[in-house]
C-alpha positions as CSV (number, residue, x, y, z in Angstrom):
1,X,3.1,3.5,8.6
2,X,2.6,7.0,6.7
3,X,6.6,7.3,4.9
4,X,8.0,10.3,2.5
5,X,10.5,8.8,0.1
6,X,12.1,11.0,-2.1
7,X,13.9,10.1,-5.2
8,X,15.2,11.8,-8.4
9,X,12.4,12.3,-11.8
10,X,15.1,9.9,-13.3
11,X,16.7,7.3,-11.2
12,X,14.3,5.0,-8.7
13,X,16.8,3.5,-7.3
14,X,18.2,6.6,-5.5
15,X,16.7,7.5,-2.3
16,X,17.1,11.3,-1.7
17,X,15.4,11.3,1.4
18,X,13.0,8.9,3.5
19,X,11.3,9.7,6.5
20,X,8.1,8.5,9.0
21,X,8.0,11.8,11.0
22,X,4.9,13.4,10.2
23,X,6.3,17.0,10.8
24,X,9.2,16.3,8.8
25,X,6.9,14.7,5.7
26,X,4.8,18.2,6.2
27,X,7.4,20.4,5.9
28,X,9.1,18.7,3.0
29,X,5.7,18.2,1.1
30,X,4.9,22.1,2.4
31,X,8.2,22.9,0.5
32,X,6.5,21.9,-3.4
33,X,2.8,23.7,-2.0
34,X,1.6,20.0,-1.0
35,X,-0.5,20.4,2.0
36,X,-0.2,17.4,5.0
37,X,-2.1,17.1,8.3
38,X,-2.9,14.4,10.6
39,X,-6.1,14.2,11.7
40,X,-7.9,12.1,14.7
41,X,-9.5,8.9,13.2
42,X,-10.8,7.7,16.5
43,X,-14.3,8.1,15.4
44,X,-16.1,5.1,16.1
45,X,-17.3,3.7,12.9
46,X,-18.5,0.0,11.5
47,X,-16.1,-1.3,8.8
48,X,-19.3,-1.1,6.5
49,X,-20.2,2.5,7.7
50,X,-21.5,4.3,4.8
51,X,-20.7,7.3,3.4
52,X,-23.7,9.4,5.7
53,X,-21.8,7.8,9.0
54,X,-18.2,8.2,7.9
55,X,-19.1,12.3,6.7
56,X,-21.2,12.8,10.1
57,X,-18.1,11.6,12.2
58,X,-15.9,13.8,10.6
59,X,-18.3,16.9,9.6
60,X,-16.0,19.5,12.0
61,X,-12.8,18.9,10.4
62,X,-14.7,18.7,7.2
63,X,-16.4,22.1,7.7
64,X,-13.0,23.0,8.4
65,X,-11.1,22.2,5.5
66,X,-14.4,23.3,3.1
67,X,-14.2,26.9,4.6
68,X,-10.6,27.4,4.2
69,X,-10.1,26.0,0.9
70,X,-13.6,26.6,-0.9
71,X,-14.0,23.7,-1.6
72,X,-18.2,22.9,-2.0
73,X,-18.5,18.9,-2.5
74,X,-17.2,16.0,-0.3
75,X,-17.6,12.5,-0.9
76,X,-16.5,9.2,0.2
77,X,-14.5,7.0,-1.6
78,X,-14.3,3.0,-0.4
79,X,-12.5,0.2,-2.4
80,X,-11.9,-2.8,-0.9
81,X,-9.8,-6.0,-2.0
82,X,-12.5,-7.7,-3.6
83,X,-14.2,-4.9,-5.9
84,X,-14.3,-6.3,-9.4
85,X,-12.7,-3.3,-10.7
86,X,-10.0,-3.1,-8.5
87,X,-7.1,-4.0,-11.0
88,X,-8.6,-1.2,-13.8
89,X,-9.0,1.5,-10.8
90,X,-5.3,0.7,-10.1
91,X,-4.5,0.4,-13.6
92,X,-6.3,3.9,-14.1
93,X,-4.9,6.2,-10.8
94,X,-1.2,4.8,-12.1
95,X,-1.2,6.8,-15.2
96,X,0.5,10.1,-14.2
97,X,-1.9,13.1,-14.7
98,X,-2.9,16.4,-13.2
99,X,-6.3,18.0,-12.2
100,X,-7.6,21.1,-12.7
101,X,-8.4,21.4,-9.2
102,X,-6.9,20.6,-5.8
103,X,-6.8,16.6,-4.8
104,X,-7.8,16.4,-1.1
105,X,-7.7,13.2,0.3
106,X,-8.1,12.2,3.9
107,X,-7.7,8.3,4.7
108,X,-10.5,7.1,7.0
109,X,-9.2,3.9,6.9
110,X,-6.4,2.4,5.0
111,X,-3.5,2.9,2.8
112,X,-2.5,3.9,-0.2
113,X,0.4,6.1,-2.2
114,X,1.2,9.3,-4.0
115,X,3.4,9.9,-6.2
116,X,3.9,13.4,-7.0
117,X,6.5,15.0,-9.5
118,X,8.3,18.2,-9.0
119,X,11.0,19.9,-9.3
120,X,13.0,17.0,-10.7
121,X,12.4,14.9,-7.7
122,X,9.3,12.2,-7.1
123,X,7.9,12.2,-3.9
124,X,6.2,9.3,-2.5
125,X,3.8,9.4,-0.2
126,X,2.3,6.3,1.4
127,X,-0.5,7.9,3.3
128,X,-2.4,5.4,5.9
129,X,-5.6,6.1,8.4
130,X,-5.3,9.6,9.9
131,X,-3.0,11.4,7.3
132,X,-4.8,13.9,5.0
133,X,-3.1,15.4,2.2
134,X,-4.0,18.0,-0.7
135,X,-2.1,18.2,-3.7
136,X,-2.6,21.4,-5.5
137,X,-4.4,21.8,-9.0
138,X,-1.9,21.3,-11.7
139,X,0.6,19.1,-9.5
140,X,1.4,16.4,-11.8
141,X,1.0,13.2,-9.8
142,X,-0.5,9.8,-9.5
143,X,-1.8,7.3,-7.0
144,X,-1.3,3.6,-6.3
145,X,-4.2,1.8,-4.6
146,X,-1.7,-1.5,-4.3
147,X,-2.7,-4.7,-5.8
148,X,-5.9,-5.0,-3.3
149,X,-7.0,-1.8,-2.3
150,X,-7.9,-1.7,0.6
151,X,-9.1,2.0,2.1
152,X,-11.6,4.5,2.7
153,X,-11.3,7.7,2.1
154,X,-13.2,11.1,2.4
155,X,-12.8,13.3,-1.2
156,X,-13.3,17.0,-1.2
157,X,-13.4,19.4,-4.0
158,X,-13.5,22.6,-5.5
159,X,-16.4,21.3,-8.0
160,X,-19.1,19.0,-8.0
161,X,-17.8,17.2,-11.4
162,X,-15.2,14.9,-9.4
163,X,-12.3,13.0,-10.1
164,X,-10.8,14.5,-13.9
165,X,-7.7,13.8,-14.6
166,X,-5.9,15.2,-17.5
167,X,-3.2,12.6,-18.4
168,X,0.4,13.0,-19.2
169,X,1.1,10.5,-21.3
170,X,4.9,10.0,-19.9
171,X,5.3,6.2,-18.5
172,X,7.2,7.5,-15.6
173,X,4.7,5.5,-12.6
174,X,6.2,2.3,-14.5
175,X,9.1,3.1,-13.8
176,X,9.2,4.0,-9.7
177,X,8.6,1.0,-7.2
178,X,4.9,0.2,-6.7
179,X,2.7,0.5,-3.3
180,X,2.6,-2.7,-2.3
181,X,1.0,-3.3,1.7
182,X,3.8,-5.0,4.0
């Protein structure tokens, strides 16, 4: 289930805050510019639907979100527990970093985390089917897939380049609990 945990930059085992409510994890996330919406995953799609099915089912809301944030590419992005390059994906999204433009993620199907820093506080965000979150360029953050991903997820952005992150260097994600799937 989607959960906001909040803890201080500099002690994991203090819990600020924790919460499933989704209005409450939108208005706490809306209070560091961190947008969060749930959104209707009742589409009927295969578990293999490919990325032409899973964008058709969702073109409105992704029309939508394009218009409003001017944002001009969408993909999709599906890992599942046997991809070969699951552990350096994980390995790879753990590293803290920023982007130099927005990270909008809605979760088709799935689960996964993010971790975002600000403010002095770590927010963690496990975000599940339905939940749709945008982090805004320059929010340093990073993302646990788990130890075998396991989601599909609909990416939209500002450019067509993609993913680029522009890594911190700071070992903090080693030091906060990982996403693991209960």
């Amino acid at each position: 289930m989607t959960r906001l945990t909040v803890y201080p930059d500099t002690d994991p085992a203090t819990v600020l805050r924790e919460t499933r409510d989704g209005g409450e994890i939108a208005d706490a996330l809306a209070e560091i510019g961190v947008d969060f919406e749930r959104w209707d995953a009742a589409h009927s799609l295969a578990e293999d639907a490919d990325q032409a099915a899973v964008l058709a089912a969702y073109d409105a809301e992704i029309s939508r979100l394009m218009k409003e944030g001017g944002y001009r590419s969408v993909d999709v992005a599906r890992v599942k527990p046997d991809n070969p390059q699951a552990g350096e994906l994980r390995k790879k999204f753990l590293a803290e970093h920023t982007h130099d433009e927005d990270e909008v993620r809605f979760f088709v199907e799935g689960a996964g985390a993010f971790y975002l820093r600000k403010g002095g506080k770590v927010y963690r965000v496990v975000c599940e089917r339905n939940d749709l979150i945008s982090v805004p360029a320059g929010t340093t953050h990073w993302f646990d897939t788990g130890p075998a991903p396991d989601f599909c997820a609909i990416r939209i952005f500002t450019t067509p380049d993609g993913w680029v992150g522009h890594f911190t260097g700071d070992d903090i994600a080693e030091r906060f609990p990982k996403f693991e799937k209960v």
